[in-house]
N, C-alpha and C positions, 0 to 999 in steps of 0.2 A: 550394388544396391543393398540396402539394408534389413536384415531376415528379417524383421518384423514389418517393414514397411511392404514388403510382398508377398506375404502372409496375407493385408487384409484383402487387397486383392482376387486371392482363391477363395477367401472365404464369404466374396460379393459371389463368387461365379458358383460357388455351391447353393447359396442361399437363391443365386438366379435357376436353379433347376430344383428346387425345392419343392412345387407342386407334382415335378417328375417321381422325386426321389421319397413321397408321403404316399404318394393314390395310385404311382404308376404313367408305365408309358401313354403318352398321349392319346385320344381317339380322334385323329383331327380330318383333314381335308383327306391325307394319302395314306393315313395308319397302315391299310392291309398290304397297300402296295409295297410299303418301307418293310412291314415285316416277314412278304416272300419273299422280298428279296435277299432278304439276310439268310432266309432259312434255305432256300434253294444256294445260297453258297456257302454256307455251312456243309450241306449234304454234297454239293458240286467237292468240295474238299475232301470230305469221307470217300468221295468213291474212287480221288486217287487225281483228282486233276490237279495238278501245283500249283496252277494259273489257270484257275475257272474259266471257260470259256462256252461253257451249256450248260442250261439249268433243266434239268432232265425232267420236271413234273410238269414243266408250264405246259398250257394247251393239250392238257387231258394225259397227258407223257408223251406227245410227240416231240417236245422238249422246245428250244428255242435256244439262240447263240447271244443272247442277251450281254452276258460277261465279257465278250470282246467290245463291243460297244459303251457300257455304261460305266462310269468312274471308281474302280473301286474302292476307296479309303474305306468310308462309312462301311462296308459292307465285310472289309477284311477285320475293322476292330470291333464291329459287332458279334462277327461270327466268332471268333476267337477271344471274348469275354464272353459270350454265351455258352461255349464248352464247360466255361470254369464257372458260371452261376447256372448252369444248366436249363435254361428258357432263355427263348430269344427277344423275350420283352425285356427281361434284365441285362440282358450283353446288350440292347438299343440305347437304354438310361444308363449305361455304367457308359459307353461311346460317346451319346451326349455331354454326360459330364466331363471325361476327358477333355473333350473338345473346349468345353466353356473353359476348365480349367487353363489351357492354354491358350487362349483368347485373352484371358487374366492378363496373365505373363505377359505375354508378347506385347498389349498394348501398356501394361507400365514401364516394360523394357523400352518401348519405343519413345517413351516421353521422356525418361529418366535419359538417354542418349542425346534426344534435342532440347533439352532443358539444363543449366550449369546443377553440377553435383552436388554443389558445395552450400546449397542454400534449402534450407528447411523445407520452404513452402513450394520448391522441385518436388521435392516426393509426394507432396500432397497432391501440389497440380497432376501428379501422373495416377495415384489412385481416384483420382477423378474422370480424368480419361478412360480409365480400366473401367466406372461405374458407368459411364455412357454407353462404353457399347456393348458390357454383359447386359445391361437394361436397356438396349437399344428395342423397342417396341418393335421393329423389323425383323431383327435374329430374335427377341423372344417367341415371335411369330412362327419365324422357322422352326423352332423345335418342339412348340406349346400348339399350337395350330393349325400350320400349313403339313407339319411332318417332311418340312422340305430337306431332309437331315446330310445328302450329299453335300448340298451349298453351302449349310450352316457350320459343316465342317471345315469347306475349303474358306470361308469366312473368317473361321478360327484359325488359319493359319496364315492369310493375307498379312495380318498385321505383321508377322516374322520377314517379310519383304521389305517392306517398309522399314524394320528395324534396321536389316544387314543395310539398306542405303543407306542410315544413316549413319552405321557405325563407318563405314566409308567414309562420309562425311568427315568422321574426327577423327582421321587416320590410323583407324585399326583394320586391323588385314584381316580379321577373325567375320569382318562383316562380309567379307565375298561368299565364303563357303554357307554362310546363315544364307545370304542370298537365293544361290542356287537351291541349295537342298530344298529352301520353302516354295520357288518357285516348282521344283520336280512336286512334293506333296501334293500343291496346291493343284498342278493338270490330275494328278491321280486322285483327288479329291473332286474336284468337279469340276467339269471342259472351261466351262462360260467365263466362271470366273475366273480360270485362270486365264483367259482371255483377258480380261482388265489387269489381272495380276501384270503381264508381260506391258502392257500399253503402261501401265502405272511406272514401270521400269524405266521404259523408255524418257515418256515426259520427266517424271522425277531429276533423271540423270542429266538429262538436258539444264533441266533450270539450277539444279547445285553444282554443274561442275562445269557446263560450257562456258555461262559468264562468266569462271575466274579462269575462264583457260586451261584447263585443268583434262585436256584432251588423250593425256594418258590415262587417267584414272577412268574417264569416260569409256577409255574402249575397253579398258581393261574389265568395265563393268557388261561391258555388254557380251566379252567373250564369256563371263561368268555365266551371264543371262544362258547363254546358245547352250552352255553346256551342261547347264541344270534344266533345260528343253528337252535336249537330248538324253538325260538319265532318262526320262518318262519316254522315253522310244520304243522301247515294248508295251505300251498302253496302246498311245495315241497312232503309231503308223500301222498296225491291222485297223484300228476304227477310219482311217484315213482311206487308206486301199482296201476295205472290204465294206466299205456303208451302201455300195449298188448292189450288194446281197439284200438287204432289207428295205421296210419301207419309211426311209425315214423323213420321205415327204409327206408325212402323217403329221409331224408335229409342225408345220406351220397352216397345215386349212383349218377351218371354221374358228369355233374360240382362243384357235391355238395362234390365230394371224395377228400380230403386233397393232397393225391398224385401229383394232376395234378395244383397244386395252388402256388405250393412254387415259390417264386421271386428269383433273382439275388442279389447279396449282395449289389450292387451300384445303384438298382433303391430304395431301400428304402430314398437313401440321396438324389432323384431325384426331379424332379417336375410331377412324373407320377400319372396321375387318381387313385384313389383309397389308392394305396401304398406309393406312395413318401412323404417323409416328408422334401425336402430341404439341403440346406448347414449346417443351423445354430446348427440343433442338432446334427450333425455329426463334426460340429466346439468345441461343448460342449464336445462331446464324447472326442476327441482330445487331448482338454485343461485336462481335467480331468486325463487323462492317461498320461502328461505330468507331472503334480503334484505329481502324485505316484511315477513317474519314482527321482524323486528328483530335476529335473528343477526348480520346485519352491516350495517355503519351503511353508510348514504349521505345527499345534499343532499334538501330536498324536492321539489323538480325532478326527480332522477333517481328518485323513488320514483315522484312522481305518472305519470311516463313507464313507470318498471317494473309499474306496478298497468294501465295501461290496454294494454301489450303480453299481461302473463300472462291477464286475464282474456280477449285478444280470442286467447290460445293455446288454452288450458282450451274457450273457446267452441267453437274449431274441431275442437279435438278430441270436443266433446260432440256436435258434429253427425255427427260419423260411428260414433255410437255406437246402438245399435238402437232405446232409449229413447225418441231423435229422430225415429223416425218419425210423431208427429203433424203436427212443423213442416214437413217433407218434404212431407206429405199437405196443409198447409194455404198454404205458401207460395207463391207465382207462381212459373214455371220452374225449381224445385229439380230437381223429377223428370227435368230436363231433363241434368241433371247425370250421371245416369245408377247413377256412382259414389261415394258418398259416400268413397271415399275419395281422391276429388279434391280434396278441401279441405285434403290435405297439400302443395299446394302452395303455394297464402298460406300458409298454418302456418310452410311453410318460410323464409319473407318475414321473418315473424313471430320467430321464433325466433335468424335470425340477428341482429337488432336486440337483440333480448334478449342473444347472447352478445355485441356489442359493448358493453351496457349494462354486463354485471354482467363483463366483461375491464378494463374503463374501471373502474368502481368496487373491484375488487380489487388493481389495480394503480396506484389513486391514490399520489401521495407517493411511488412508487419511484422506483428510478432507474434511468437509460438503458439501463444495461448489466440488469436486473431484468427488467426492462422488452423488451428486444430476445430475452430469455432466454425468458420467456414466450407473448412472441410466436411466436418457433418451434415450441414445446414445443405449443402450442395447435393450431397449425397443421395440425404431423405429426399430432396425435391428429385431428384434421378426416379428414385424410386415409386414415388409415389405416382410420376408422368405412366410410370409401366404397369399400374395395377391394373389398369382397363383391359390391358392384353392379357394378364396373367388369371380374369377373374374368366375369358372366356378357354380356358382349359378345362377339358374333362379327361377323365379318365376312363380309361376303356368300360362300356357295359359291359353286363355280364353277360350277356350272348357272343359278344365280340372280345372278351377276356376268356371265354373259354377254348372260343378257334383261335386265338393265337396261342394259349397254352398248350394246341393239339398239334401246331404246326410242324415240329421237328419230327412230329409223329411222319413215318414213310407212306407214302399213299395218298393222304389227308388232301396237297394241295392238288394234285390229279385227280381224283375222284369228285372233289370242286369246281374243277376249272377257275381257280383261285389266278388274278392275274396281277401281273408285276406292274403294268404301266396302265396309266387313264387308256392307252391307244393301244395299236396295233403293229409301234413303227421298228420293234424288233422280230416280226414275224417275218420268215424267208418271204419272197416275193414269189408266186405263183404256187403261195401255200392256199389250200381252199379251209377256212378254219370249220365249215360245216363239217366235216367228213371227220373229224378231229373231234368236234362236241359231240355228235350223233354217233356217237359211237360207242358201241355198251360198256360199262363200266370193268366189266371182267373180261374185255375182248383182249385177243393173242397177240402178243408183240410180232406178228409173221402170218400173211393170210394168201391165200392164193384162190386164182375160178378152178384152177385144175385139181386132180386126184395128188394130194399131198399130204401128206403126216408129218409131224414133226416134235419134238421134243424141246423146250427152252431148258437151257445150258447154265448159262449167264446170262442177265439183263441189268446192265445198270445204263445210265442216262447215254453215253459214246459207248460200250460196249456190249456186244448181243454176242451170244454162240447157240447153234441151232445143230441138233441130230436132227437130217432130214430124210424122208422117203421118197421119192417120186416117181410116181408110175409110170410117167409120162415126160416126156420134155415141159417144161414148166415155166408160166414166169412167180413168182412171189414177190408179196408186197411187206416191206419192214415199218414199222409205226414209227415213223421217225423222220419229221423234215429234213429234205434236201437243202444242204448248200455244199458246192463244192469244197471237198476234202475228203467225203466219206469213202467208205476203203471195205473190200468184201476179199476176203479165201475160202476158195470151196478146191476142203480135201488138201489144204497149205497151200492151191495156186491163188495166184490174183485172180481175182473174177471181175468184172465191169460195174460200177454202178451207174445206172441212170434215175433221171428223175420218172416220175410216174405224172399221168395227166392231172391226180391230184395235189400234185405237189412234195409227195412223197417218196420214197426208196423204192426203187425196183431191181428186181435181178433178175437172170434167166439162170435155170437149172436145167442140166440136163435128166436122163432118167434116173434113178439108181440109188443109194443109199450115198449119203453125204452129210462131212461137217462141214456149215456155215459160220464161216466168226463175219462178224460185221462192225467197222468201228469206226471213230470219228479221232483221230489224233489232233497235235496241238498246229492250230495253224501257222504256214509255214513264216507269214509276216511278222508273228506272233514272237518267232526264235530269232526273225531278223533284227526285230524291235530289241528283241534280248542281247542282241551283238554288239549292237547300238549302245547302247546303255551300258553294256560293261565296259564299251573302249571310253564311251564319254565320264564314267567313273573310273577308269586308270589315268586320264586326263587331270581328271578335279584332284585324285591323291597326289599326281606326279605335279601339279604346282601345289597343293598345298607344302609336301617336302621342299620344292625350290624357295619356295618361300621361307619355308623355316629355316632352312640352310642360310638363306640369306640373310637374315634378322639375324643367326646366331655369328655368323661371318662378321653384321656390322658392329653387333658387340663385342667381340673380342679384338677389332681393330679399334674400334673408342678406347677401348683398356689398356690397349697398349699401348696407344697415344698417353693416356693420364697420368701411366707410369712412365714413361719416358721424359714427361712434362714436369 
């Protein structure tokens, strides 16, 4: 592709975060939520965790295992741009932007691939596509309004699936490995989506490679799929085997149940909060359906690609329509969706492929100057469908720009009770959280009803050490939710921990003078998931080499064919 031709691209996805990167991170639907959570694994990092797995302030500091469950992309390149700009408002906008940036990329890579190279108004059509979906009113949403910044990331890197099929498609082997690795991002970016991401796999591969028979390259895609699954095995299999620790039948009662969420067909194309996306993709929708209908001619190639984009548009849009509720009710994790009008985010994938489709086929045979005219012309109108979303952005007030500028401060989000999620569905389950708020602000990591003295050691979020006194046989209670792992030595032996009636750490002590360590190590699913993962990456390198081996094999035997010819 051509450095200036993917140049302008970044320089839509900067200008699309540009109210970010003038006034600041957003104050939107989840602002506080997005930004404990960066800063609780920011600090989850400082205290030594490699793979955050507790965020030690949540719930007054009885902490919460939040990090084994929730996706961490956003949260690892927030936290680790925020060291280097020091606020974690600024590592949130320096992550958003990354992201947009590659969202750039990835969707002009992905048209420039299914579009011929060789023709002018390919490059244009694919910076067209790139302006649909950095100005997709949906993902503007997500990062300008909703603060939905997990999805908007793993959005931003959907498209990179979509590319590796296609470089498949024209016979480059460099598209497997894109594959995978974006499918692994994309579960470590956010579960849901890569829900669709895999399903998109599937169907895709189906329609470009079964009907030409093409059952090698099919399976060979799908062993790619399993094994860029399995790199994210230390994510996804503790969230898998350890979710009946929490409550995570929280997130589908009351507002959170699917049911009561579905939209109307005609506010999608609306200017409405949250849902609308405007005229312009419904203008695309339009033109596209016009094409197939035979109004206007194109190759067969570019039809059989226009038929399997509209109808997987039409699809998405029919799932968010109320009729849909049986498949909702019958499919595995829909409901987990929450929103069916979450599906306007592939939509928005989807759509801008469509508008480089049918910009590429109306502007076949022009000419340069035709050609550069329309481009713009297309562009502005992108843009301007987006200002409705971009005008409802504000920027943090100043009471809520000062607590976020306190947050990496230690204490600030405990002393708050400052919380990560709208709910409560990462809280251990037979945590009582009254006993946890009502509880004084300078109270002792270690309480007991007996005659007890004691000394704090250490305290960071998984690790406590206590000089203790006891007069008496004793029990003590440690400020720190129960789930199974937690681990206690009194005097270097193992000691027992149980839970307490409130859902917290108990131990028994005998009389006498004692060291207490108490600690939560990394779960053991946690290292299995790690096993996982490095054999499924000695996999992905050991064919990449066979592969290389092999291409370098088949050209030295073509050569020595040429010369012997």
């Amino acid at each position: 592709m051509s450095t200036l031709g993917g140049l302008i691209p970044c320089v839509l996805a900067i200008f699309s975060c540009f109210p970010m990167l003038r006034s600041g991170f957003p104050e939107g639907h989840d602002w506080i939520f997005e930004l404990v959570r960066v800063a609780e694994y920011s600090r989850a990092l400082e205290s030594g965790q490699v793979m955050p797995y507790w965020a030690e302030e949540l719930y007054w500091g009885f902490g919460s295992p939040i990090f084994i469950y929730y996706a961490p992309l956003f949260a690892v390149l927030a936290s680790s741009f925020s060291s280097f700009f020091g606020s974690v408002t600024s590592g949130s906008v320096a992550a958003l932007l990354l992201a947009s940036l590659l969202s750039a990329y990835a969707v002009y890579g992905t048209l420039r691939e299914l579009l011929p190279r060789n023709q002018v108004w390919a490059g244009a059509a694919a910076r067209v596509a790139a302006a649909v979906y950095l100005f997709s009113p949906y993902l503007l949403g997500d990062k300008l309004i909703r603060n939905a910044n997990a999805e908007f990331t793993a959005l931003a890197i959907f498209p990179f699936v979509l590319w590796g099929l296609l470089r498949i498609r024209n016979g480059r082997m460099s598209g497997y490995p894109l594959l995978a690795f974006a499918l692994t991002a994309c579960i470590f970016a956010h579960n849901l989506t890569a829900l669709i991401a895999l399903t998109t796999v599937l169907l895709l591969s189906i329609f470009l490679f079964l009907n030409r028979w093409q059952w090698a390259v099919f399976w060979h895609i799908q062993l790619w799929t399993v094994l860029g699954v399995l790199l994210a095995a230390v994510f996804w299999l503790p969230v898998l085997t350890l979710k009946s620790l929490v409550r995570t039948e929280e997130m589908l009662l009351g507002k959170f149940d699917f049911h009561s969420n579905f939209q109307s067909f005609m506010s999608f194309f609306s200017y409405q909060e949250v849902v609308g996306v405007g005229v312009v993709p419904l203008l695309i929708l339009l033109v596209s359906l016009l094409i197939l209908s035979g109004v206007l001619c194109c190759s067969r190639e570019h039809r059989q690609l226009m038929i399997i984009f509209c109808v997987s548009a039409l699809s998405l849009l029919a799932l968010q329509a109320q009729f849909s509720t049986p498949v909702w009710e019958t499919l595995p994790f829909f409901p987990l969706f929450q929103f069916p009008w979450r599906l306007m985010g592939p939509l928005a994938l989807v759509l801008a492929v469509l508008a480089g489709l049918v910009f590429f086929i109306l502007l076949d045979g022009r000419s340069r100057r035709a050609v550069v005219m329309a481009e713009v012309v297309f562009t502005i109108a992108i843009m301007v469908n987006a200002i409705p979303v971009m005008q409802r952005y504000l920027p943090l007030a100043d009471n809520a720009a000062r607590l976020s500028a306190e947050l990496s401060a230690s204490g600030l989000i405990r002393e708050r009770g400052l919380p990560a999620t709208v709910l409560d569905e990462y809280l251990p389950k037979n945590a009582m959280i009254n006993v946890a708020k009502n509880a004084p602000i300078n109270r002792a990591e270690l309480w007991s009803a007996q005659s007890v003295s004691f000394r704090t050691v250490e305290a960071t979020g998984t690790r406590l050490q206590f000089a203790i006194e006891a007069k008496t046989a004793s029990v003590v209670n440690v400020a720190r939710w129960y789930i199974p792992g937690w681990q206690a030595r009194l005097n270097g032996a193992e000691q027992v921990v149980t839970r307490s009636g409130w859902g917290g750490l108990q131990i028994n002590l005998p009389a006498g003078q004692h060291v207490l360590e108490v600690f939560l190590p990394q779960p053991r699913e946690r290292w299995i998931g790690l096993l996982i993962s490095l054999v499924s990456l000695g996999c992905l390198l050991a064919l990449l080499i066979m592969r290389w081996r092999g291409m370098r094999a088949a050209r030295v035997a073509a050569k020595t064919v040429q010369e012997w010819s």
